[in-house]
PAPA-554668 format. One record per residue (C-alpha): residue in three letters; x, y, z; residue number from 1. Coordinates in nm, 3 decimals, decimal comma. Layout:
% PAPA-554668
<r:ALA	c1:X	c2:Y	c3:Z	k:NUM>
...
% end
This chain:
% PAPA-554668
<r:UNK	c1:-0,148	c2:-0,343	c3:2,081	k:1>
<r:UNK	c1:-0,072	c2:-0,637	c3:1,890	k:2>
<r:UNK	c1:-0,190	c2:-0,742	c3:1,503	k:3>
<r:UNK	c1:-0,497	c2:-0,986	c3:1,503	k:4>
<r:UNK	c1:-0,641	c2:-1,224	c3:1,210	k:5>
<r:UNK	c1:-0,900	c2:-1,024	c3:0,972	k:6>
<r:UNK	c1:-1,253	c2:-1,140	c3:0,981	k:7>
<r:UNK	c1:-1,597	c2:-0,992	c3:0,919	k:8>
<r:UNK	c1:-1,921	c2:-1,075	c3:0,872	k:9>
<r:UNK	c1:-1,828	c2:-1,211	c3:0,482	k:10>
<r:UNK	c1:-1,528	c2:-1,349	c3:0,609	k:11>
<r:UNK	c1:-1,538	c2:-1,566	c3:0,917	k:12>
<r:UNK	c1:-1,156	c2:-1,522	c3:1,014	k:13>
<r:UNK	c1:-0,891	c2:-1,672	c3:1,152	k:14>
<r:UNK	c1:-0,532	c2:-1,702	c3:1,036	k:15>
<r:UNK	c1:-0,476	c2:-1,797	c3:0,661	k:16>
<r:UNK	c1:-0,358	c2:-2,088	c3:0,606	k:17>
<r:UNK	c1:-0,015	c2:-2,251	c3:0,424	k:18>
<r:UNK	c1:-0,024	c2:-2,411	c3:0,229	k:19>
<r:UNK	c1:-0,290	c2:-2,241	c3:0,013	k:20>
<r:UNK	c1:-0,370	c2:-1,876	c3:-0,131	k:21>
<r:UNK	c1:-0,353	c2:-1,552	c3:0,118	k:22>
<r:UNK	c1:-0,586	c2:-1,314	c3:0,009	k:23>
<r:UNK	c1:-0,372	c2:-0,962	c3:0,039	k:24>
<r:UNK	c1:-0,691	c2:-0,739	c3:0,140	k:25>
<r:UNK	c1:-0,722	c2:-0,932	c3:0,431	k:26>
<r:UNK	c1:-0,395	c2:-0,811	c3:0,620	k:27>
<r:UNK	c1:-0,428	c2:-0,797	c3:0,994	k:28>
<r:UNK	c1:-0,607	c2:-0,576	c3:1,210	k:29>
<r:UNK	c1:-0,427	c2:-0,385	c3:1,451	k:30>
<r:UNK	c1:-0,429	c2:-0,014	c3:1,259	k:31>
<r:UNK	c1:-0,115	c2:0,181	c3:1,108	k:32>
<r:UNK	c1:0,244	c2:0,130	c3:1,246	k:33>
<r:UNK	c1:0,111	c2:-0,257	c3:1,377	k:34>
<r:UNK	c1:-0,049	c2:-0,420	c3:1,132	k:35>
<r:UNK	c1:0,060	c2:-0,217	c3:0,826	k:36>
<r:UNK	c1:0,230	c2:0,112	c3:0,752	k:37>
<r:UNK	c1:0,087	c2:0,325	c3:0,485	k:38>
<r:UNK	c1:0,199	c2:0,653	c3:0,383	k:39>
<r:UNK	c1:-0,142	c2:0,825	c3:0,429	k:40>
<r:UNK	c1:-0,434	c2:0,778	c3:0,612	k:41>
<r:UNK	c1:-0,664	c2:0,756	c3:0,321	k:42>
<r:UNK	c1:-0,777	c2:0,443	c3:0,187	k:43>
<r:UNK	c1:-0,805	c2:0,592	c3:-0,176	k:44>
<r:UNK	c1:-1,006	c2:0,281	c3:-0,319	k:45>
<r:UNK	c1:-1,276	c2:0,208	c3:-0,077	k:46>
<r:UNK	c1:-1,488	c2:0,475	c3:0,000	k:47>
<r:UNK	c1:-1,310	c2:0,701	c3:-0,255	k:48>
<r:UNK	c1:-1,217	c2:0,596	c3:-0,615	k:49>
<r:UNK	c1:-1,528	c2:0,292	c3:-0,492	k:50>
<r:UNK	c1:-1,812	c2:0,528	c3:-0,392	k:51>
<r:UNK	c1:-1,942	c2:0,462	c3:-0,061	k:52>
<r:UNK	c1:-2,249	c2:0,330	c3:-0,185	k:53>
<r:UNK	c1:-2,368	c2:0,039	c3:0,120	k:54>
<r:UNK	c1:-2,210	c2:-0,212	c3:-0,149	k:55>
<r:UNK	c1:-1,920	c2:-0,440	c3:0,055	k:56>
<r:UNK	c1:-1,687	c2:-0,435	c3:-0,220	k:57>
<r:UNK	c1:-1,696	c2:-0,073	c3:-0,264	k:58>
<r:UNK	c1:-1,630	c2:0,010	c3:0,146	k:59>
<r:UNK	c1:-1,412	c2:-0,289	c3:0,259	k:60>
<r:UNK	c1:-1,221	c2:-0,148	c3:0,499	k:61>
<r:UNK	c1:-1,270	c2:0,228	c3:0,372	k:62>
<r:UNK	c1:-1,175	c2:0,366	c3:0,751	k:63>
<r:UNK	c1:-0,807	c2:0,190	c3:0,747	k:64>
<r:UNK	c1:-0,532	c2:0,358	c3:0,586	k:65>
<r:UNK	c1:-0,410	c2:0,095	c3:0,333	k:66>
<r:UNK	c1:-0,572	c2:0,136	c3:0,007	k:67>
<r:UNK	c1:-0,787	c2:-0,157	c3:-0,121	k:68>
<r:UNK	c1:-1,012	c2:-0,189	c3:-0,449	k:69>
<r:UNK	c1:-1,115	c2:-0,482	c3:-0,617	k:70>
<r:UNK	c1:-1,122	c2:-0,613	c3:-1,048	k:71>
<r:UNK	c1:-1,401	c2:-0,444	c3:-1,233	k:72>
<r:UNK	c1:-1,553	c2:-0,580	c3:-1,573	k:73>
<r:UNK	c1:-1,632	c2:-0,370	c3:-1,848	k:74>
<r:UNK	c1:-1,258	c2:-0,343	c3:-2,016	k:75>
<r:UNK	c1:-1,109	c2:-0,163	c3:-1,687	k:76>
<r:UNK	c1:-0,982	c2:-0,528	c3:-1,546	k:77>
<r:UNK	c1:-1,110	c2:-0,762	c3:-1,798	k:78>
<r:UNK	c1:-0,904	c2:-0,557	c3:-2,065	k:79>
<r:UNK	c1:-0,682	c2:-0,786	c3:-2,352	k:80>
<r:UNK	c1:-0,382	c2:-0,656	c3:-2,229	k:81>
<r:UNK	c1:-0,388	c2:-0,874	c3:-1,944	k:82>
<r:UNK	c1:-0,132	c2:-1,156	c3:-1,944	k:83>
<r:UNK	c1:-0,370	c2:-1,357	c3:-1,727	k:84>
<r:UNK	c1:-0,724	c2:-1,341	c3:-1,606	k:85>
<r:UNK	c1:-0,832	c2:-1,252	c3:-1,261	k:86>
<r:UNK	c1:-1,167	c2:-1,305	c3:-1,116	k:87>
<r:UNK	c1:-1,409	c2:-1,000	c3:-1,105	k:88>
<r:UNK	c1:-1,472	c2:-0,931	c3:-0,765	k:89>
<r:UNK	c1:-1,139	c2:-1,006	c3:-0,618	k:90>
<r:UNK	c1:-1,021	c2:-0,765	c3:-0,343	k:91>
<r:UNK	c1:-0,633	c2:-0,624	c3:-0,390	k:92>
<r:UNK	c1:-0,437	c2:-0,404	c3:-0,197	k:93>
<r:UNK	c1:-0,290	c2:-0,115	c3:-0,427	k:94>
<r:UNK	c1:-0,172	c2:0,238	c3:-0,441	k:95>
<r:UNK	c1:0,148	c2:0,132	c3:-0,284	k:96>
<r:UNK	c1:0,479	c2:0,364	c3:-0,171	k:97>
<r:UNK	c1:0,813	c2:0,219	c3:-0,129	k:98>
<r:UNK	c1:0,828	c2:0,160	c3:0,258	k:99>
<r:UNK	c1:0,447	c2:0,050	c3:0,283	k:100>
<r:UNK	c1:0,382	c2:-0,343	c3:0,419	k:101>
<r:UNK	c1:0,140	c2:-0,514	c3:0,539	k:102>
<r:UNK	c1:0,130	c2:-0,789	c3:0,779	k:103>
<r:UNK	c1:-0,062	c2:-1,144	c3:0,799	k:104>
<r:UNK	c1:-0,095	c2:-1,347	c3:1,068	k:105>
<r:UNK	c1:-0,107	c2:-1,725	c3:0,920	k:106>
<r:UNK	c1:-0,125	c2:-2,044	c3:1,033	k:107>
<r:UNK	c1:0,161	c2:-2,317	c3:0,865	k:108>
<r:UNK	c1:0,008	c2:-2,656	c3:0,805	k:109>
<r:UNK	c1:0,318	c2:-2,847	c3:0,724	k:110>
<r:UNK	c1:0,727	c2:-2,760	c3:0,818	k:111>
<r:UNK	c1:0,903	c2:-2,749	c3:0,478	k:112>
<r:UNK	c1:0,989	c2:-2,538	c3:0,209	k:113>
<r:UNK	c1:0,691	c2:-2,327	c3:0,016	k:114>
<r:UNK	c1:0,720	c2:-2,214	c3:-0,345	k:115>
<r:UNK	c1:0,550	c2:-1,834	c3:-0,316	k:116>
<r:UNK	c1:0,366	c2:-1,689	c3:-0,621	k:117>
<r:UNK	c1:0,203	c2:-1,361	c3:-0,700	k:118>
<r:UNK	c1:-0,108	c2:-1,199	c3:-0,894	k:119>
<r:UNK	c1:-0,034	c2:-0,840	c3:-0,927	k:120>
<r:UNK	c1:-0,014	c2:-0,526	c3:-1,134	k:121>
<r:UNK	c1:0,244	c2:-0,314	c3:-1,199	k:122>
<r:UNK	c1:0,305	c2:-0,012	c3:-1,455	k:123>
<r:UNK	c1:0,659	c2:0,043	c3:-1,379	k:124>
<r:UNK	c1:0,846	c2:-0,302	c3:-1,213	k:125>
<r:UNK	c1:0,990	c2:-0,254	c3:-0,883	k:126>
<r:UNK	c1:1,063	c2:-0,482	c3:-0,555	k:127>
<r:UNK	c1:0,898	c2:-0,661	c3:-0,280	k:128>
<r:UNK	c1:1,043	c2:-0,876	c3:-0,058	k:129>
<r:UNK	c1:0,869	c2:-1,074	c3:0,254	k:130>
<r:UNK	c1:0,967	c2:-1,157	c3:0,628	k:131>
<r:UNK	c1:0,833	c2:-1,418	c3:0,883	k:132>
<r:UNK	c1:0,796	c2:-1,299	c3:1,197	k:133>
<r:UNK	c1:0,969	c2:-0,971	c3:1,127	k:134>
<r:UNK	c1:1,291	c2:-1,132	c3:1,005	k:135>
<r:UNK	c1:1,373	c2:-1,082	c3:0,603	k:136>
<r:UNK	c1:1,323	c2:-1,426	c3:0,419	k:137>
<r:UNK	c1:1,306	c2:-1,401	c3:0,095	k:138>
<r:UNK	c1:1,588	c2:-1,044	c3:0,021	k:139>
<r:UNK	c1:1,444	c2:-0,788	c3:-0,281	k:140>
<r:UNK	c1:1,242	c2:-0,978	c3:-0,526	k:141>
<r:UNK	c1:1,196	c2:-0,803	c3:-0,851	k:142>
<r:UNK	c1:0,897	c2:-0,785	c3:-0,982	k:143>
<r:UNK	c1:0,849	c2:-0,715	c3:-1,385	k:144>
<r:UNK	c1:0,652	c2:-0,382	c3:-1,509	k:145>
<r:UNK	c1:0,287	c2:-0,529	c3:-1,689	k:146>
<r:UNK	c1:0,323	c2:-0,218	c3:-1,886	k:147>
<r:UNK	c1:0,151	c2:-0,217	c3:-2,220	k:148>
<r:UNK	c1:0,254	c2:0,069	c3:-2,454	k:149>
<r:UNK	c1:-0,004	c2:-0,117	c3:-2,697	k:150>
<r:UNK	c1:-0,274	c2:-0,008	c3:-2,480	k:151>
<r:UNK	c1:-0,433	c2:0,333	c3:-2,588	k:152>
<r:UNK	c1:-0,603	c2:0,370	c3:-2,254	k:153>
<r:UNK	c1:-0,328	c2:0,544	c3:-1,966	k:154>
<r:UNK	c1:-0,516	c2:0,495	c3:-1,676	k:155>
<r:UNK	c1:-0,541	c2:0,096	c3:-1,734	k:156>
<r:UNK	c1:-0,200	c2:0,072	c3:-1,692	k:157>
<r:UNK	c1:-0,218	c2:-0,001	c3:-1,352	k:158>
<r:UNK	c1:-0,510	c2:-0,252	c3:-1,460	k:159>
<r:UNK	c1:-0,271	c2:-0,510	c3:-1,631	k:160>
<r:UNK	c1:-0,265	c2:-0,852	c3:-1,435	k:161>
<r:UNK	c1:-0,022	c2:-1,112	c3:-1,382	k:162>
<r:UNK	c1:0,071	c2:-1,389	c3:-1,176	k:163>
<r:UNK	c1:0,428	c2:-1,489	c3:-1,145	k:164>
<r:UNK	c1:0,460	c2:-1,814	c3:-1,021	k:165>
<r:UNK	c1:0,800	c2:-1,894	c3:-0,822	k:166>
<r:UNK	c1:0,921	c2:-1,524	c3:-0,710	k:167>
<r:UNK	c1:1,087	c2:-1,677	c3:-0,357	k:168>
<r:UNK	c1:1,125	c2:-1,994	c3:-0,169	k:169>
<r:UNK	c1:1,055	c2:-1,987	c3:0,194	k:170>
<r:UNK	c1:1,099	c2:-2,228	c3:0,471	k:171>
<r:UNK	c1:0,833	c2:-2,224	c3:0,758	k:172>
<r:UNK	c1:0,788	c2:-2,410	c3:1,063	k:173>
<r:UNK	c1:0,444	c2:-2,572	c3:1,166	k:174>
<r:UNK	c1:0,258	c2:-2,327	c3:1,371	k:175>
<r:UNK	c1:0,143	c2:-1,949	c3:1,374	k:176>
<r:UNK	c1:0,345	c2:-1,698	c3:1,183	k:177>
<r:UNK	c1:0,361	c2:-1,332	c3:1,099	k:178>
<r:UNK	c1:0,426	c2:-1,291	c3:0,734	k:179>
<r:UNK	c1:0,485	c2:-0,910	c3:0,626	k:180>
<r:UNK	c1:0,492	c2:-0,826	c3:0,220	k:181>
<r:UNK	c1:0,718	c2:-0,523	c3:0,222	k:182>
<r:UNK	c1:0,680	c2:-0,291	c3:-0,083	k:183>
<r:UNK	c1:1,086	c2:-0,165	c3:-0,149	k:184>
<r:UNK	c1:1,100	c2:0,006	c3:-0,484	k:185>
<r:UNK	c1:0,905	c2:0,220	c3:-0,712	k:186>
<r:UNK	c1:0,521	c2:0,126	c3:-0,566	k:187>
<r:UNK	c1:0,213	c2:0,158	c3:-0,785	k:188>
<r:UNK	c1:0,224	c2:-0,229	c3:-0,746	k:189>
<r:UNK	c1:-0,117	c2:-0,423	c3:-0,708	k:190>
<r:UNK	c1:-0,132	c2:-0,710	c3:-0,509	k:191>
<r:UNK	c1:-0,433	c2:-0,931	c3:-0,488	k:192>
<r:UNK	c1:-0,311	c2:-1,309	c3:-0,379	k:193>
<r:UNK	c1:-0,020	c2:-1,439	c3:-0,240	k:194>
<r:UNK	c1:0,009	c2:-1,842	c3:-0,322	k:195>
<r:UNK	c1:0,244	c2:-2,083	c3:-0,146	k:196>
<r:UNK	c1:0,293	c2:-2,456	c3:-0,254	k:197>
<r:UNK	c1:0,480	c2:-2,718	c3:-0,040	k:198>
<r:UNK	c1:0,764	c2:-2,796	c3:-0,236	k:199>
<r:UNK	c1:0,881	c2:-3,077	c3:0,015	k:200>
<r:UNK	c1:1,000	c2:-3,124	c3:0,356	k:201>
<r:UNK	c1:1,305	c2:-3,125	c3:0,573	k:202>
% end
């Protein structure tokens, strides 16, 4: 069996496209140990922490094993110890183990070399790194804690966005690629977007 684009009846599907913004909740379908590993079969957002209600935000994807949720108002995402302000609504993939990745099949507009940049939690630091078409291409990327002993609320600390713009360079070839974001140290990362910006050329 072989990974396949996400779609649904919100999202109309196809490959995500590069240049431009990959949405992180919509990794591939294709199930656990082909279009992500996860180290549980439990997606503990959807359907779980996000009651299984009939709502699409609260089951997206609640029968897949890789855990998704989505920003909240009411001080849980929308909280001043954010360093910048996602949209309400927006889908992430979280509760992450080292060893975990997802995969995203995507569809490269232009051959050249693509600035990558990242909205994201974390209440520790740790590293990522990505690979195209199952070959490394970017090595560990660290990615700083969002940790906020300021905030008197524990639980939020895995609430704290950022985006970090410029984490790796990558060059891609025109065409259809598998991109996989590895998680490779210390998990309880976030990740809601993934941006890439042409930088130039050959």
């Amino acid at each position: 069996m072989s990974n396949q684009p996400f779609k649904d009846s919100v999202h109309p599907g196809g490959p995500q496209v590069i240049p431009g913004r990959i949405q992180c909740a919509f990794y591939d379908f294709g199930g656990e140990g082909v279009a992500y590993h996860d180290t549980d079969p439990e997606n503990h957002g959807s359907g779980e922490l996000n009651p299984a209600n009939g709502s699409y935000l609260n089951e997206f994807r609640m029968e897949e094993g890789v855990d998704t949720s989505y920003t909240k108002g009411n001080g849980v995402d929308d909280s001043p110890f954010n360093l910048v302000e996602p949209e309400l609504g927006q889908l992430y993939v979280g509760w992450t183990e080292p060893g975990e990745w997802v995969k995203y099949t995507v569809d490269v507009d232009q051959t050249g070399l693509y600035q990558v940049s990242l909205l994201y939690t974390s209440n520790r630091g740790g590293e990522i790194s990505i690979s195209d078409n199952d070959k490394d291409a970017t090595g560990p990327i660290f990615i700083q804690s969002t940790f906020r002993g300021e905030d008197p609320i524990p639980w939020r600390q895995w609430h704290h966005w950022n985006k970090l713009n410029g984490i790796a360079k990558i060059y891609l070839e025109k065409g259809i690629h598998v991109l996989t974001l590895h998680t490779i140290s210390e998990g309880n990362l976030n990740y809601a977007t993934l941006d890439f910006e042409f930088l130039g050329g050959k």
